[in-house]
matplotlib code that plots the C-alpha trace (Angstrom):
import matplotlib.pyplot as plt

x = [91.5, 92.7, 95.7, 95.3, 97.0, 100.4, 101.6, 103.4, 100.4, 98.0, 100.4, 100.4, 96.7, 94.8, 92.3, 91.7, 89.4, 90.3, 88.1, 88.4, 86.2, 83.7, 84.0, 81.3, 83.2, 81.0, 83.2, 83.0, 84.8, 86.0, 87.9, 91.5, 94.2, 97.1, 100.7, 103.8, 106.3, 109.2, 107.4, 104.5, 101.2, 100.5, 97.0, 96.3, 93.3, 91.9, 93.0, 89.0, 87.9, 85.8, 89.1, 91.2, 88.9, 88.0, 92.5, 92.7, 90.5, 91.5, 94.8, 93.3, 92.5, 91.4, 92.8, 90.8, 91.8, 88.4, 87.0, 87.1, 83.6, 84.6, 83.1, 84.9, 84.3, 82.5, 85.9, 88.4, 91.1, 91.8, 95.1, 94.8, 96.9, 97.6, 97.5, 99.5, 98.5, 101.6, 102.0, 101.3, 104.4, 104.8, 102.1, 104.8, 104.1, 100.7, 101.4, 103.7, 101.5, 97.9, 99.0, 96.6, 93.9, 95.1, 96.2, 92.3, 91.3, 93.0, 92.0, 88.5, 88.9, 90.2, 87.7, 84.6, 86.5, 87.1, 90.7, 94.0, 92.6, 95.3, 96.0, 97.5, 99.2, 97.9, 101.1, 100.1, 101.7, 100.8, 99.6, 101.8, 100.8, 99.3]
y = [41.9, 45.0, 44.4, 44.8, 48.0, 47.9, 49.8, 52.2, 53.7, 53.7, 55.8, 58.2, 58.6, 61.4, 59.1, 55.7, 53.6, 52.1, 49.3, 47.9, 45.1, 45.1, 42.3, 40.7, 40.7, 43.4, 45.5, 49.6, 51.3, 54.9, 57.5, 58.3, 60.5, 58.6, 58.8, 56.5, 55.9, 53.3, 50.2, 51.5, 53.2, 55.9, 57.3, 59.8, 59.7, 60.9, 58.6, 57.5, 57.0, 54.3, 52.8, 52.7, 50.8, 48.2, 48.2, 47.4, 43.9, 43.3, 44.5, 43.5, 45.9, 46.5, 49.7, 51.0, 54.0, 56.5, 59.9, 62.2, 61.2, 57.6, 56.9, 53.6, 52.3, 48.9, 47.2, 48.9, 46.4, 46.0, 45.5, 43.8, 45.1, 44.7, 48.2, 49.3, 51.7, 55.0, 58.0, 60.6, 62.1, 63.1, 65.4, 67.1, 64.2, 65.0, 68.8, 68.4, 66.1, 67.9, 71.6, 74.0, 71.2, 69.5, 72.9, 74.0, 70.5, 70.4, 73.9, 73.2, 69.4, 72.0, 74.6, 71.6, 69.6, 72.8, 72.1, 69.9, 66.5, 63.3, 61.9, 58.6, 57.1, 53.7, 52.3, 49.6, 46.9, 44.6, 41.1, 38.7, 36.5, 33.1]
z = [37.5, 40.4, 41.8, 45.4, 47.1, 48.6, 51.2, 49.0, 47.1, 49.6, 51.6, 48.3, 49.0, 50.2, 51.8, 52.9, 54.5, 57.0, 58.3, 62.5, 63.8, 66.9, 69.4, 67.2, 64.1, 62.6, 60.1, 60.8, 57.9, 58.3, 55.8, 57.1, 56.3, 56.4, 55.7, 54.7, 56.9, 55.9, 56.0, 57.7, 57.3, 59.6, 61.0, 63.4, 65.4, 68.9, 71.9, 72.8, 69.4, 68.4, 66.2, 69.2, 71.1, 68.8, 67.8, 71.6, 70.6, 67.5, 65.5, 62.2, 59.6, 56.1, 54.0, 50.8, 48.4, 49.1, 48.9, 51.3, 52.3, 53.1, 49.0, 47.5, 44.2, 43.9, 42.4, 44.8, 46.1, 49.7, 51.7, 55.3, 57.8, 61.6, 63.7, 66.8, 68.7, 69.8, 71.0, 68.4, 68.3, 65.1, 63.6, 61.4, 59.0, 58.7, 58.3, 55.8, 53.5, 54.1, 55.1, 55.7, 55.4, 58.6, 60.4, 59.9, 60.6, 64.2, 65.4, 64.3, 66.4, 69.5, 69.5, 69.4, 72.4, 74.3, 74.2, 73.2, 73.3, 73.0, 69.5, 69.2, 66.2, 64.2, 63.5, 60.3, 58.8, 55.8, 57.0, 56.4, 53.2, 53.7]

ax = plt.figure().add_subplot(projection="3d")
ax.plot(x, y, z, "-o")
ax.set_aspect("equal")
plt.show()
C-alpha cells in the first residue's frame, strides 16, 4: 500500500499535478511547479488561467508527484488540498528552486503575451482529515 503524499515531499518535487474542478465537478489535472512554504504549497500561475477561474468556484484540489509532461504513474497517491488565491509576490522562491529553468520559462511566457502579464500565487493547504 502507497502512503499518500504530505505536504512536505510534494513540495520537494519538481512537478505536480495539480487537479481544480469545473462548475460541473469535471476534474482538469495540470503539471505545476510548485514550492514549499512553511505549511503551505505554493503555485505560480498567470492571473486568467483556466486554474484561477475554476479556484474562484471551488477551493478544492488534488496534488500528484508527475513528470514534467503532466505523466503520473497508475499507483501514485494523492493529497487533497484547499487553494487561495494572492498576489504573486514572491517569484524569488521559484528562482531559487528551478533557476535558469524558470528564468527561460518567464521570458519565453513574456515574449508569447507581448509583455509582463500578472501572476498570482495558489496558496495550498492540506484538507483537514475526516
Amino acid at each position: 500500500m502507497t502512503q499518500a503524499p504530505t505536504l512536505h515531499n510534494l513540495g520537494g518535487e519538481r512537478f505536480v499535478l495539480l487537479t481544480t474542478y469545473r462548475r460541473s465537478g469535471e476534474p482538469v489535472a495540470t503539471p505545476v511547479w510548485v514550492v514549499r512554504d512553511g505549511a503551505h504549497l505554493l503555485v505560480t500561475t498567470p492571473e486568467g488561467s483556466g486554474k484561477v477561474k475554476r479556484l474562484r468556484h471551488t477551493s478544492r484540489v488534488e496534488l500528484r508527484h508527475c513528470s514534467r509532461t503532466g505523466k503520473v504513474e497508475d499507483d501514485a497517491p494523492t493529497m487533497e488540498g484547499d487553494a487561495v488565491i494572492e498576489p504573486e509576490d514572491r517569484p524569488d522562491v521559484f528562482r531559487r528552486k528551478y533557476g535558469l529553468e524558470y528564468r527561460v520559462f518567464m521570458l519565453v511566457e513574456r515574449v508569447a503575451a507581448r509583455g509582463n502579464k500578472p501572476r498570482v500565487l495558489l496558496r495550498i493547504t492540506p484538507a483537514a482529515a475526516a
